[in-house]
PyMOL Python script that loads the backbone (N, CA, C, O; Angstrom):
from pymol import cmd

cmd.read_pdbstr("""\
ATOM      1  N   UNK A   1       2.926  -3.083  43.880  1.00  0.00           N
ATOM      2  CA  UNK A   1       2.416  -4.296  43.288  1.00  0.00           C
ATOM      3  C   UNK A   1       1.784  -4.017  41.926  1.00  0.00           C
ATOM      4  O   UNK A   1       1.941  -4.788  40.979  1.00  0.00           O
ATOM      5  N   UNK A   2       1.056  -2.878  41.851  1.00  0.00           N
ATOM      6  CA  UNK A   2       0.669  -2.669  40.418  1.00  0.00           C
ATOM      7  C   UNK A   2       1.585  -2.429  39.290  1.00  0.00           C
ATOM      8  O   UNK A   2       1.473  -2.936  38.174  1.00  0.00           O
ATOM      9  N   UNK A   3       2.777  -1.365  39.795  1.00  0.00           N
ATOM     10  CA  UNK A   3       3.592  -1.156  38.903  1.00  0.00           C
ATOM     11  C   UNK A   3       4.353  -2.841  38.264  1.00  0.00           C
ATOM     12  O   UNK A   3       4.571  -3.436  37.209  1.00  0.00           O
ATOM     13  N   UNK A   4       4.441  -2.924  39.065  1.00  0.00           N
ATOM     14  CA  UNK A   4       4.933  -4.977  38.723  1.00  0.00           C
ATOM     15  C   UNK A   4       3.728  -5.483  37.956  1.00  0.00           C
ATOM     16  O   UNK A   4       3.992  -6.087  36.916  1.00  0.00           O
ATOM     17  N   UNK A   5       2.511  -5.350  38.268  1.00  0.00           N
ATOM     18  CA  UNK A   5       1.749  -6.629  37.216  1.00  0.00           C
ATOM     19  C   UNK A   5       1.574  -5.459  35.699  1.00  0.00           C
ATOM     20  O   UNK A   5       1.385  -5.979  34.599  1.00  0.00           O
ATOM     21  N   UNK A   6       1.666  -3.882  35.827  1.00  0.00           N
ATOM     22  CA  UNK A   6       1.780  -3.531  34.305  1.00  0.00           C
ATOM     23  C   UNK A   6       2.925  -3.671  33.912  1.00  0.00           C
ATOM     24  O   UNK A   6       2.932  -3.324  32.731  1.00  0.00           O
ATOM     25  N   UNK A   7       4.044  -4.026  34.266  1.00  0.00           N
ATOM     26  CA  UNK A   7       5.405  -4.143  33.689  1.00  0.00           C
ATOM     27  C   UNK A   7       5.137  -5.349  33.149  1.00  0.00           C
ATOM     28  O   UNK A   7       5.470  -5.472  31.970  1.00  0.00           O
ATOM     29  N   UNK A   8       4.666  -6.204  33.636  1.00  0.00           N
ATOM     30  CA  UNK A   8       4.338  -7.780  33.575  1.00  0.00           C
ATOM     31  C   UNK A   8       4.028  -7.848  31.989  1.00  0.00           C
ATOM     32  O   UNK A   8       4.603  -8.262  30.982  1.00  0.00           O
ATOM     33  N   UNK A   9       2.665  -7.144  32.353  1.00  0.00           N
ATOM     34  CA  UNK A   9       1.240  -7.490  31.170  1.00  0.00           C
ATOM     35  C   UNK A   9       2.188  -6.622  29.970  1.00  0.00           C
ATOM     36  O   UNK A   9       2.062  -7.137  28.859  1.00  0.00           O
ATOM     37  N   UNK A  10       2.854  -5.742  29.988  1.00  0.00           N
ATOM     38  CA  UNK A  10       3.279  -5.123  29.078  1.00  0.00           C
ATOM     39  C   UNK A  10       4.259  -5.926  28.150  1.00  0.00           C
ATOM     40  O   UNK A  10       4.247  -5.785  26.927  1.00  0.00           O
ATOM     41  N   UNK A  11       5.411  -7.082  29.047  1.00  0.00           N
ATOM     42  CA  UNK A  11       6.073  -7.350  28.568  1.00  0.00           C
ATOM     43  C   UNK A  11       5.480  -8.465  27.689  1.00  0.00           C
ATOM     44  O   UNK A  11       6.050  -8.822  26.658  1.00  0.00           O
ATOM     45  N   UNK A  12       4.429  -8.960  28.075  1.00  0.00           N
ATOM     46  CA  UNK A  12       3.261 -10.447  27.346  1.00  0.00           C
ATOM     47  C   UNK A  12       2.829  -9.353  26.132  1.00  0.00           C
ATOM     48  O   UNK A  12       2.749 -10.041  25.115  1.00  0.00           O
ATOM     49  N   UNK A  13       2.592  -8.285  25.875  1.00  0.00           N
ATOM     50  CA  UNK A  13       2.205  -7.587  24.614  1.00  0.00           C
ATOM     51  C   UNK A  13       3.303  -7.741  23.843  1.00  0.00           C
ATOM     52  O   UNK A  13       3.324  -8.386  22.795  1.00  0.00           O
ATOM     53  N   UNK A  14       4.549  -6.961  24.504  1.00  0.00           N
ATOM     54  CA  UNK A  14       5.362  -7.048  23.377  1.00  0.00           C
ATOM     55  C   UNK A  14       5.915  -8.395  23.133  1.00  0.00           C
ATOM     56  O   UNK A  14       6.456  -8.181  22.048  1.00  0.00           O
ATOM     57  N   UNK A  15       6.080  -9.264  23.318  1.00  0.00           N
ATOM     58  CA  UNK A  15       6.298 -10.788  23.359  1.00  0.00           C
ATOM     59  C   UNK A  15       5.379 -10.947  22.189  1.00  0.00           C
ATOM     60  O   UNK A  15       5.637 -10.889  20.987  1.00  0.00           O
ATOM     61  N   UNK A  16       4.453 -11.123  22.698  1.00  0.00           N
ATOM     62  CA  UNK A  16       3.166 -11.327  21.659  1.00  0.00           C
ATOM     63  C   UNK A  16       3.410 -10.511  20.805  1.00  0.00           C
ATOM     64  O   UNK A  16       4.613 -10.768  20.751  1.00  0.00           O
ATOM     65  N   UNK A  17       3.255  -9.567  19.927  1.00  0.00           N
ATOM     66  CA  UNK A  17       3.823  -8.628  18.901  1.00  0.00           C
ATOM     67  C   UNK A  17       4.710  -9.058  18.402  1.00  0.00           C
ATOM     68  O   UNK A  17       4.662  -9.083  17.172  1.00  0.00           O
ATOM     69  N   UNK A  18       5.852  -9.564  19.029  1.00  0.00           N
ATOM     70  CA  UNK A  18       6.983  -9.971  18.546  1.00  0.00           C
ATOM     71  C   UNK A  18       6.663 -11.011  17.202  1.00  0.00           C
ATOM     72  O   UNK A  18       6.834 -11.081  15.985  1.00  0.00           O
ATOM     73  N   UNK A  19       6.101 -11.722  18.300  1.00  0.00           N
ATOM     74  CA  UNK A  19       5.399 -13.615  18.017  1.00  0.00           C
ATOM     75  C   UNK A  19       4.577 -13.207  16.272  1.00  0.00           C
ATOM     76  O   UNK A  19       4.846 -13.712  15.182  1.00  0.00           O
ATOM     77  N   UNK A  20       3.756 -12.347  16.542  1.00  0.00           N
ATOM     78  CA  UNK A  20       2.877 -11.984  15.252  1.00  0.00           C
ATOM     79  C   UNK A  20       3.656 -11.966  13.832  1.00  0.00           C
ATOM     80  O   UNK A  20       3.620 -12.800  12.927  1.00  0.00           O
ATOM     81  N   UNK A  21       4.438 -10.634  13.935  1.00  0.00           N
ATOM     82  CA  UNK A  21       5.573 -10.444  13.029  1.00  0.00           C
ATOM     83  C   UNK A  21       6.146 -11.443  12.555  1.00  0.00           C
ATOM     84  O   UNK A  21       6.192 -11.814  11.382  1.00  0.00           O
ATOM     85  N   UNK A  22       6.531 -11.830  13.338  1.00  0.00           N
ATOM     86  CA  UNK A  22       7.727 -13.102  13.264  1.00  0.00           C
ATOM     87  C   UNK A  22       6.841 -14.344  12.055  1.00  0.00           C
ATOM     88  O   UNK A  22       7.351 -14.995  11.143  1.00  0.00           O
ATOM     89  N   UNK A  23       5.492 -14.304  12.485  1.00  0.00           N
ATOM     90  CA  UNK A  23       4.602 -15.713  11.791  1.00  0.00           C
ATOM     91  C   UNK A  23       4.090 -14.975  10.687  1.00  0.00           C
ATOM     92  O   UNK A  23       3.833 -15.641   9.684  1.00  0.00           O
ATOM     93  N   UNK A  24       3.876 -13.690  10.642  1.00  0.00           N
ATOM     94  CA  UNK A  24       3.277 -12.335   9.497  1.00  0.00           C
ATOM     95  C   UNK A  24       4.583 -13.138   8.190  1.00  0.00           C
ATOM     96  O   UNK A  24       4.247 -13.941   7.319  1.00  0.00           O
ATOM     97  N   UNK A  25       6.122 -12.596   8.432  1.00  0.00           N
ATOM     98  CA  UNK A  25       6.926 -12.434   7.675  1.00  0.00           C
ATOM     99  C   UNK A  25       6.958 -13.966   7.325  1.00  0.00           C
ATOM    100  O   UNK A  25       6.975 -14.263   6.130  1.00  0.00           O
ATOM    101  N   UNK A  26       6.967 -14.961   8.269  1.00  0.00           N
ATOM    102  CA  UNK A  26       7.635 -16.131   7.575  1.00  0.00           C
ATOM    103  C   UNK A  26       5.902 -16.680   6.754  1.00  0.00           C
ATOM    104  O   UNK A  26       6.048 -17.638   5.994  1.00  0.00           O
ATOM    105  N   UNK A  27       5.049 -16.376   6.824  1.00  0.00           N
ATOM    106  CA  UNK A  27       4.069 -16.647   5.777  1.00  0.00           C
ATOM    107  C   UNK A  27       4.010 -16.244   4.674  1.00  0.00           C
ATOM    108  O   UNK A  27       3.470 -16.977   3.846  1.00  0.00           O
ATOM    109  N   UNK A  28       4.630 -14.711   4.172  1.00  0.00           N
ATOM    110  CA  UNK A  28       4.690 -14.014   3.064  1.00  0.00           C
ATOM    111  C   UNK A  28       5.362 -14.904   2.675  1.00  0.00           C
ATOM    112  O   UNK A  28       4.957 -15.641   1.776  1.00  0.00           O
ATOM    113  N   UNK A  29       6.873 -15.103   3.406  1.00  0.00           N
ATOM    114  CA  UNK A  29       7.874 -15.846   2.711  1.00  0.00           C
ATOM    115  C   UNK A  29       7.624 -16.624   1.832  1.00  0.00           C
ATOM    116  O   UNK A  29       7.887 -16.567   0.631  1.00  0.00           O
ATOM    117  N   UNK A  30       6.827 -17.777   2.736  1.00  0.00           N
ATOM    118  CA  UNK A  30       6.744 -18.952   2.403  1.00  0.00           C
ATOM    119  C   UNK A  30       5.314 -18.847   1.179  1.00  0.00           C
ATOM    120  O   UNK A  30       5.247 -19.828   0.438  1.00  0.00           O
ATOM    121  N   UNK A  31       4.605 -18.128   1.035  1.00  0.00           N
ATOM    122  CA  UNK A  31       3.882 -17.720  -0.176  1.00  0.00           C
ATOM    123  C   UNK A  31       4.619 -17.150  -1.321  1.00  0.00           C
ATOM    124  O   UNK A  31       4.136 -17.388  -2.428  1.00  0.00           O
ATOM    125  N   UNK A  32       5.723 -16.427  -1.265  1.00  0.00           N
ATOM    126  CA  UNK A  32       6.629 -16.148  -2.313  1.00  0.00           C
ATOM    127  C   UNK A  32       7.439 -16.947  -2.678  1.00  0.00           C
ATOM    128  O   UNK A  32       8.210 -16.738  -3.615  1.00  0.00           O
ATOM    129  N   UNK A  33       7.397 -18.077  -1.945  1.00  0.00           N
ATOM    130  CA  UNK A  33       8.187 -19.226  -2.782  1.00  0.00           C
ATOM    131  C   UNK A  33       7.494 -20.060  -2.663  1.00  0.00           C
ATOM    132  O   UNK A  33       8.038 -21.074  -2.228  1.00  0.00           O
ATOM    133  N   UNK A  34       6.502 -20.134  -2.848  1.00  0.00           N
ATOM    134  CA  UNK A  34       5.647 -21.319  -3.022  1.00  0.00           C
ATOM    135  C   UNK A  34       5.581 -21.159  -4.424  1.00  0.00           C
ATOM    136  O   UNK A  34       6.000 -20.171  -5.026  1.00  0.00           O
ATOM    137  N   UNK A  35       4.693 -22.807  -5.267  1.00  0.00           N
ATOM    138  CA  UNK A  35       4.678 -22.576  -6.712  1.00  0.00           C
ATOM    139  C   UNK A  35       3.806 -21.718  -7.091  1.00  0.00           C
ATOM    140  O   UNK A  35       4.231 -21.316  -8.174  1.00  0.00           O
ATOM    141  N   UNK A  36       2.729 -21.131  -6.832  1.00  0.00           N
ATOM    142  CA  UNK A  36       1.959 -20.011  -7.401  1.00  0.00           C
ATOM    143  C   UNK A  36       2.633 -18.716  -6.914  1.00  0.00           C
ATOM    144  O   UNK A  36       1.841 -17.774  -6.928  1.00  0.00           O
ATOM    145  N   UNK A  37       3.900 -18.390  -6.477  1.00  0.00           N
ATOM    146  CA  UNK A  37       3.786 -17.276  -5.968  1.00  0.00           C
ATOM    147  C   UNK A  37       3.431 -15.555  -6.173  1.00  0.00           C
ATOM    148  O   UNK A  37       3.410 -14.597  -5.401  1.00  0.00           O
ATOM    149  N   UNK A  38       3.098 -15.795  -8.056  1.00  0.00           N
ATOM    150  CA  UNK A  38       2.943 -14.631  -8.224  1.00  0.00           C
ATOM    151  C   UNK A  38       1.722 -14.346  -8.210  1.00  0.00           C
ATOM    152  O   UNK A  38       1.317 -13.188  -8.307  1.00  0.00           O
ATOM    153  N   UNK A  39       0.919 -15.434  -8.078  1.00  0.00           N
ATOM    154  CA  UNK A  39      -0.867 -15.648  -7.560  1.00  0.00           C
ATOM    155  C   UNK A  39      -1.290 -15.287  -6.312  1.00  0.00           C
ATOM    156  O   UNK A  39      -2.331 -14.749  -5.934  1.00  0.00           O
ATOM    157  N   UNK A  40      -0.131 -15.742  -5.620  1.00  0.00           N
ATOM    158  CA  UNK A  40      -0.565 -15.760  -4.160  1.00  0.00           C
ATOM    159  C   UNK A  40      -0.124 -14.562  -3.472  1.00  0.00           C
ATOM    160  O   UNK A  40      -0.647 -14.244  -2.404  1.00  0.00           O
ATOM    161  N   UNK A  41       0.584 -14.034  -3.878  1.00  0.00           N
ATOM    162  CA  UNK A  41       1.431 -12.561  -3.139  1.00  0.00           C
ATOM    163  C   UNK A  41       1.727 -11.799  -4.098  1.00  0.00           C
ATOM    164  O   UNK A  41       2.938 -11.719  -4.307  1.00  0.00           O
ATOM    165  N   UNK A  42       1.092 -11.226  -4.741  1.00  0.00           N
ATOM    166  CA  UNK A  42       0.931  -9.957  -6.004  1.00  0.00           C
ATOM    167  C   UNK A  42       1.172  -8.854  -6.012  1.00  0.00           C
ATOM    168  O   UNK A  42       1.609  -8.138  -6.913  1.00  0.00           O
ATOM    169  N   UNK A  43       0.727  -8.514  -4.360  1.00  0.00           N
ATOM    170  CA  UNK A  43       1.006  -6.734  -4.241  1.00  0.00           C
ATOM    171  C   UNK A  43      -0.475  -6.449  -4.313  1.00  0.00           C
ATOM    172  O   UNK A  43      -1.389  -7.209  -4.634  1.00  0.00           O
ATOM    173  N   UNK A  44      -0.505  -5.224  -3.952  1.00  0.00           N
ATOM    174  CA  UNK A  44      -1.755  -4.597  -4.661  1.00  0.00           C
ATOM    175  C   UNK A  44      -1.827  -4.259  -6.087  1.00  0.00           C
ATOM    176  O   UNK A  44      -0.814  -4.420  -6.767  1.00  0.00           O
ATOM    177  N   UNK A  45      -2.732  -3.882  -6.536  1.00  0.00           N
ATOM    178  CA  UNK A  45      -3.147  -3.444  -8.141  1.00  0.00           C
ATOM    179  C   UNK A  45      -2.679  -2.001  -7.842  1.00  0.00           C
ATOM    180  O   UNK A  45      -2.533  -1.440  -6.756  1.00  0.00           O
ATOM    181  N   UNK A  46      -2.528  -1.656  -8.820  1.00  0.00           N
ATOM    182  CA  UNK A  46      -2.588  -0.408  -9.731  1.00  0.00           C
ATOM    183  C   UNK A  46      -4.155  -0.394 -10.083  1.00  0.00           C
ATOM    184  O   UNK A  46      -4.957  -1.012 -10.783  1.00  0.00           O
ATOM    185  N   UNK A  47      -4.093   1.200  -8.743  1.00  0.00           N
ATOM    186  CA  UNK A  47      -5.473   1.584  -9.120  1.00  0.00           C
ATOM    187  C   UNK A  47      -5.392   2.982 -10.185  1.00  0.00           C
ATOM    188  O   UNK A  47      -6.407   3.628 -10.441  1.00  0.00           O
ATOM    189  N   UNK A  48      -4.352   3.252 -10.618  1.00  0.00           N
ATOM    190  CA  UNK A  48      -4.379   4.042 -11.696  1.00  0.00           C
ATOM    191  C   UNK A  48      -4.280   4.029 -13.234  1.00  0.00           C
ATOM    192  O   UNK A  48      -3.215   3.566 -13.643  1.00  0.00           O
ATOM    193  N   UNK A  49      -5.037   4.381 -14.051  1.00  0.00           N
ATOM    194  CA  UNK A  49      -4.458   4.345 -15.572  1.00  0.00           C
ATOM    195  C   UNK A  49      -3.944   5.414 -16.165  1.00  0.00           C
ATOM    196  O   UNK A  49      -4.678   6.349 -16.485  1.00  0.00           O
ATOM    197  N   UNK A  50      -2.646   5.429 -16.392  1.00  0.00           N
ATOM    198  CA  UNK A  50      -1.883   5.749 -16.928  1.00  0.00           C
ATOM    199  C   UNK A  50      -2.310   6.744 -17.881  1.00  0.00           C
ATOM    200  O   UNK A  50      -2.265   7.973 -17.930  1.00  0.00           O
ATOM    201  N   UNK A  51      -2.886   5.501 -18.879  1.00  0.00           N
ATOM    202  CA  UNK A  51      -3.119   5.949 -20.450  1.00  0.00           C
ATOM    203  C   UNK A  51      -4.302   7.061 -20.047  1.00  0.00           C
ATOM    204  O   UNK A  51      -4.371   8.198 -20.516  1.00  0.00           O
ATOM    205  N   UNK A  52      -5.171   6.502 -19.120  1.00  0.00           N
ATOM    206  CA  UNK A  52      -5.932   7.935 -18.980  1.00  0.00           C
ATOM    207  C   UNK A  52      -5.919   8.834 -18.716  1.00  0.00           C
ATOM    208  O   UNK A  52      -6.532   9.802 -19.167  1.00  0.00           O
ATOM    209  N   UNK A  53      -4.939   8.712 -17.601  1.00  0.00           N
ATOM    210  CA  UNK A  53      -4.522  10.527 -17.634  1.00  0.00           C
ATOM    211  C   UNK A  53      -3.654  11.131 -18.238  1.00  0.00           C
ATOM    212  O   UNK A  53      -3.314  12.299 -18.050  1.00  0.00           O
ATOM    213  N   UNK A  54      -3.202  10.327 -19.062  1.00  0.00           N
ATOM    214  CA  UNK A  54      -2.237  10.724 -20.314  1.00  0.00           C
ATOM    215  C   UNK A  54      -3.512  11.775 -20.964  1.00  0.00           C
ATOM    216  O   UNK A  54      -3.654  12.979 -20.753  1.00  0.00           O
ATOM    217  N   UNK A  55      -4.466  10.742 -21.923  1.00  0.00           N
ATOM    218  CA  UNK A  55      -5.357  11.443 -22.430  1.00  0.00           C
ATOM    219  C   UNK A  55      -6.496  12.617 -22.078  1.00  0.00           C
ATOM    220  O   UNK A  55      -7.117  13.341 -22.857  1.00  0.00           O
ATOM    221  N   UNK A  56      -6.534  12.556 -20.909  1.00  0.00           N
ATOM    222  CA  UNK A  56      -7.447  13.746 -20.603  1.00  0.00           C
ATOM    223  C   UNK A  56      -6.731  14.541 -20.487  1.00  0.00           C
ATOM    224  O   UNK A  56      -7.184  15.667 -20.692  1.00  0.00           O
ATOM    225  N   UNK A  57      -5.167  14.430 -20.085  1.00  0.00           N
ATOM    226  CA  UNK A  57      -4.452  15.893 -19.478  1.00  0.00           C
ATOM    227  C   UNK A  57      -4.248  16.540 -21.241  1.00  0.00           C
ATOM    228  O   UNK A  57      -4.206  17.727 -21.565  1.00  0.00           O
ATOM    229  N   UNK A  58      -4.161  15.495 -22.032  1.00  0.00           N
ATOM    230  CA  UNK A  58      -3.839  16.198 -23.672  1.00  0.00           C
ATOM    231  C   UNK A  58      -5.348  16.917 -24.029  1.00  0.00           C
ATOM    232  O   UNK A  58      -5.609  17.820 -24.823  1.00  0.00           O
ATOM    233  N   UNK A  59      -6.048  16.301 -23.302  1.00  0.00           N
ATOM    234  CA  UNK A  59      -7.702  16.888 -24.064  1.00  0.00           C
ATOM    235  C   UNK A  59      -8.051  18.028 -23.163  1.00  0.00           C
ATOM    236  O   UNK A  59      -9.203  18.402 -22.939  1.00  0.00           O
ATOM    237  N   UNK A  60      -6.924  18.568 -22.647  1.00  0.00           N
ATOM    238  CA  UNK A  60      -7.085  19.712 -21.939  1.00  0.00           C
ATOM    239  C   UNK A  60      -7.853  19.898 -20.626  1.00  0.00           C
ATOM    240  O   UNK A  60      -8.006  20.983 -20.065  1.00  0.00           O
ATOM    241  N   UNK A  61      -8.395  18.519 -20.128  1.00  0.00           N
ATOM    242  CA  UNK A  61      -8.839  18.922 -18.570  1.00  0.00           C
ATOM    243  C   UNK A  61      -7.816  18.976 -17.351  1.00  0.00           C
ATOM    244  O   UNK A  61      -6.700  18.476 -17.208  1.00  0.00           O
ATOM    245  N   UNK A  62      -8.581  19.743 -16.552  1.00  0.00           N
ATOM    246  CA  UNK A  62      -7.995  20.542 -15.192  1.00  0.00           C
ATOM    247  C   UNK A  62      -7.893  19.326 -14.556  1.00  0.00           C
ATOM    248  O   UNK A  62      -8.764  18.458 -14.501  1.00  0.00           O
ATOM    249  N   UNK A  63      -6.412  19.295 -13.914  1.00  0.00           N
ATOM    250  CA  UNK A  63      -5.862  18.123 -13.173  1.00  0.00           C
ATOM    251  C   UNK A  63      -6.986  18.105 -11.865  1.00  0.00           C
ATOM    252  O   UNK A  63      -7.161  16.949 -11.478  1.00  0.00           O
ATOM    253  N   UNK A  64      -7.455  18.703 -11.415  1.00  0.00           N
ATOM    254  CA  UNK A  64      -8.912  18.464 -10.091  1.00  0.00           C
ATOM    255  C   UNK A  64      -9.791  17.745 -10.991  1.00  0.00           C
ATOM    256  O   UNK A  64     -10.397  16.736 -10.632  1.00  0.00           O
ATOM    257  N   UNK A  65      -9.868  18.210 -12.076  1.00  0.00           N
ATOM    258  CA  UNK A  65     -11.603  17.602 -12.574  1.00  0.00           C
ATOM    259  C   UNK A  65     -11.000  15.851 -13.134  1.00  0.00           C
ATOM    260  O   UNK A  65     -11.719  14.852 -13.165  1.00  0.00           O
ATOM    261  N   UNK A  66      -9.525  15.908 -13.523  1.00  0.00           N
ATOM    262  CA  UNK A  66      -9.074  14.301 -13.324  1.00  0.00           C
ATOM    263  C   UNK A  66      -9.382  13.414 -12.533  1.00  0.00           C
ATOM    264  O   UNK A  66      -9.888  12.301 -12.677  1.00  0.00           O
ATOM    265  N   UNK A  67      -8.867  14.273 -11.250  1.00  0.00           N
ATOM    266  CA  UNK A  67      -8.538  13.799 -10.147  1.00  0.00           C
ATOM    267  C   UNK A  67     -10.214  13.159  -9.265  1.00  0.00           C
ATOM    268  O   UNK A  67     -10.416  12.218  -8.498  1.00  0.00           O
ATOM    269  N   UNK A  68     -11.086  14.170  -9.834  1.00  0.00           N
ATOM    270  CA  UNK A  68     -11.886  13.515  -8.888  1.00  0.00           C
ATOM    271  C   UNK A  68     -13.239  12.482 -10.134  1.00  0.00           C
ATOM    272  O   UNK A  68     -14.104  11.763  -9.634  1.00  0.00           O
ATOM    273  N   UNK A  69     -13.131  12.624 -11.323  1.00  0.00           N
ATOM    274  CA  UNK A  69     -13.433  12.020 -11.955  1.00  0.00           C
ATOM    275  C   UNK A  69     -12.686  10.190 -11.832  1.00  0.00           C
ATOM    276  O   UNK A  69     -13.411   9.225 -12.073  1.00  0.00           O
ATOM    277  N   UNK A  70     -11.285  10.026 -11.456  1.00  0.00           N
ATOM    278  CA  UNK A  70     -11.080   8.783 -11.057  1.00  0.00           C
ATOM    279  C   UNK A  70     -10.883   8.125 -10.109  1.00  0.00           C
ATOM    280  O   UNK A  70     -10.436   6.997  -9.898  1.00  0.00           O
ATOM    281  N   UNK A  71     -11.416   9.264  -9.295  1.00  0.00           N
ATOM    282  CA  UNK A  71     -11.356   9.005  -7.565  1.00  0.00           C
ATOM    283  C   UNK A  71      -9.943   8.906  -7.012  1.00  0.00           C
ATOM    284  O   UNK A  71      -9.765   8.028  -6.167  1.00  0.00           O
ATOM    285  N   UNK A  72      -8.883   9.691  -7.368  1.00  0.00           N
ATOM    286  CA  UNK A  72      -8.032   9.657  -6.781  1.00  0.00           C
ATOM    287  C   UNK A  72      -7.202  11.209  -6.874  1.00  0.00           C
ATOM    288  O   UNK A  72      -7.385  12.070  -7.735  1.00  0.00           O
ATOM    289  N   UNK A  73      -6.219  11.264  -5.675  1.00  0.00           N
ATOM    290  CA  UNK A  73      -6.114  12.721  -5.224  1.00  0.00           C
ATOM    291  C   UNK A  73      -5.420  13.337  -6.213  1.00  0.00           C
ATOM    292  O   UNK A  73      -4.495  12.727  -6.748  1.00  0.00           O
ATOM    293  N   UNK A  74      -5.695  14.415  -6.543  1.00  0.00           N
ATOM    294  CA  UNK A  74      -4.757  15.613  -7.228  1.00  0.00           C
ATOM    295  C   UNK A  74      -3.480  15.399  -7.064  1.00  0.00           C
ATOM    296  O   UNK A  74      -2.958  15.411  -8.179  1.00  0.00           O
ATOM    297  N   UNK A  75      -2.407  15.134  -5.922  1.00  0.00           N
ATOM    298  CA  UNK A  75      -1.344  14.936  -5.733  1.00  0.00           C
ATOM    299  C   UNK A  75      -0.918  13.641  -6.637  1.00  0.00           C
ATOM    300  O   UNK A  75      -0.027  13.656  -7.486  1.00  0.00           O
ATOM    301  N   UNK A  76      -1.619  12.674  -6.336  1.00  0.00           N
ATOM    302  CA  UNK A  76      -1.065  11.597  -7.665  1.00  0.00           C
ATOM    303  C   UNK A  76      -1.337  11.984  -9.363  1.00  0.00           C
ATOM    304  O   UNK A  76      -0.708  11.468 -10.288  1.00  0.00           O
ATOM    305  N   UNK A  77      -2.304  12.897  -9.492  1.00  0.00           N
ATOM    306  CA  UNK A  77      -2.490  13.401 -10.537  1.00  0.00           C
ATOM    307  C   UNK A  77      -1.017  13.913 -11.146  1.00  0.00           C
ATOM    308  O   UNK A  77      -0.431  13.342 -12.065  1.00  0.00           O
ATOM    309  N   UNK A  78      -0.460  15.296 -10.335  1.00  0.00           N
ATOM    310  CA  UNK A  78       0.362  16.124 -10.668  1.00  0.00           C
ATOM    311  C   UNK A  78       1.189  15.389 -10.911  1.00  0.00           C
ATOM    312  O   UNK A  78       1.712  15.552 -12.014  1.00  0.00           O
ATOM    313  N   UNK A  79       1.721  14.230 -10.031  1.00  0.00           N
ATOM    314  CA  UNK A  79       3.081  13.029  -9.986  1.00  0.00           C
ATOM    315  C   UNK A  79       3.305  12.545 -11.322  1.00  0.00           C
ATOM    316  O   UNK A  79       4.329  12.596 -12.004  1.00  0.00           O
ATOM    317  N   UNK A  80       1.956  11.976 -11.626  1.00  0.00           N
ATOM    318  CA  UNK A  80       1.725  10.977 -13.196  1.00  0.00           C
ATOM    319  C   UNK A  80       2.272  11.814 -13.789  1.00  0.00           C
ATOM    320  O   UNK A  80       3.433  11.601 -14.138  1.00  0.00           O
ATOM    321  N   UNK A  81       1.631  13.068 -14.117  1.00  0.00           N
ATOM    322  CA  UNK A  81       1.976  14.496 -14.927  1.00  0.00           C
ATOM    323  C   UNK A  81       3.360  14.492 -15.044  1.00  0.00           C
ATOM    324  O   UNK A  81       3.856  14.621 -16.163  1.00  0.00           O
ATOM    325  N   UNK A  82       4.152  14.348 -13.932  1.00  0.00           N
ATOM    326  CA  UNK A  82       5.762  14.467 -13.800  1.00  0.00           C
ATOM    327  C   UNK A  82       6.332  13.577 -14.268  1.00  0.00           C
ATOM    328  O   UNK A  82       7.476  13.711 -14.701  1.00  0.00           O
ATOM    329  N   UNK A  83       5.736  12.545 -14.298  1.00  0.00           N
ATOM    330  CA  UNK A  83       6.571  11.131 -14.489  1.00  0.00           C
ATOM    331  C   UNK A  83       6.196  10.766 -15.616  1.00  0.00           C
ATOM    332  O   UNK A  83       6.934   9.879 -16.044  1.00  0.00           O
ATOM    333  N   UNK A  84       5.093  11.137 -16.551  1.00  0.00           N
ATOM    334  CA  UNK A  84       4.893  11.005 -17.929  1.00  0.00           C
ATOM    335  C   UNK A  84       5.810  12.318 -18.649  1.00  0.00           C
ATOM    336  O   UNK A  84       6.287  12.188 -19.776  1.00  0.00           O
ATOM    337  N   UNK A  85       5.975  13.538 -17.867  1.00  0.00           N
ATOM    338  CA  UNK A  85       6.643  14.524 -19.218  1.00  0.00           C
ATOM    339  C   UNK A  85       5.865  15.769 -19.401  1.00  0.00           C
ATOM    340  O   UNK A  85       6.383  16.647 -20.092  1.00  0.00           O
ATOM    341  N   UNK A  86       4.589  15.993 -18.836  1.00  0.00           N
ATOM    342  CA  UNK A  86       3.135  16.681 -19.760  1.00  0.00           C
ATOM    343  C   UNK A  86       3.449  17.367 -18.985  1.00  0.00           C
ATOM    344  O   UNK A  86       2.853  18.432 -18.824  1.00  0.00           O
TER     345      UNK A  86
END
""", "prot")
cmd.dss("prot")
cmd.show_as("cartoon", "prot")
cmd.util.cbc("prot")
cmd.orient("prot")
C-alpha cells in the first residue's frame, strides 16, 4: 500500500512540474511579444566592462588583482583577455 501512495504522490509532482514549465515558458513568450518586450524580458545585464579590463590589463595589472578588484572570477578575466586579443 505504501509503495502505491509514493508512486501516486510522485506522479502529482511530476504533473505539477510539468504544469509549472509549461505556464514558466508561455509567460516569457507572451512578454516577448508583448509591446514593451525589450523592457519586459531583457536578459540579464552585463556585469562586466569591457573597456575596463581592456585598460588595466594595458596598465599592466595582474589579471587576479582585476579580477578581484571587479568582483568577478579570474576565469572571466583570462576569457575577456582572449576575446579582446591582449
Amino acid at each position: 500500500m505504501s509503495t502505491l501512495m509514493l508512486q501516486m504522490m510522485g506522479s502529482f509532482a511530476q504533473f505539477e512540474r510539468s504544469m509549472i514549465l509549461k505556464r514558466q515558458a508561455e509567460g516569457i513568450a507572451a512578454a516577448k511579444a508583448g509591446p514593451d518586450a525589450k523592457e519586459k524580458y531583457a536578459g540579464r545585464k552585463a556585469s562586466i566592462d569591457r573597456d575596463v579590463i581592456s585598460k588595466m590589463i594595458k596598465a599592466g595589472s595582474s589579471l587576479t588583482s582585476i579580477a578581484k578588484s571587479l568582483g568577478i572570477s579570474r576565469q572571466s578575466v583570462h576569457r575577456i583577455k582572449a576575446e579582446l586579443g591582449l
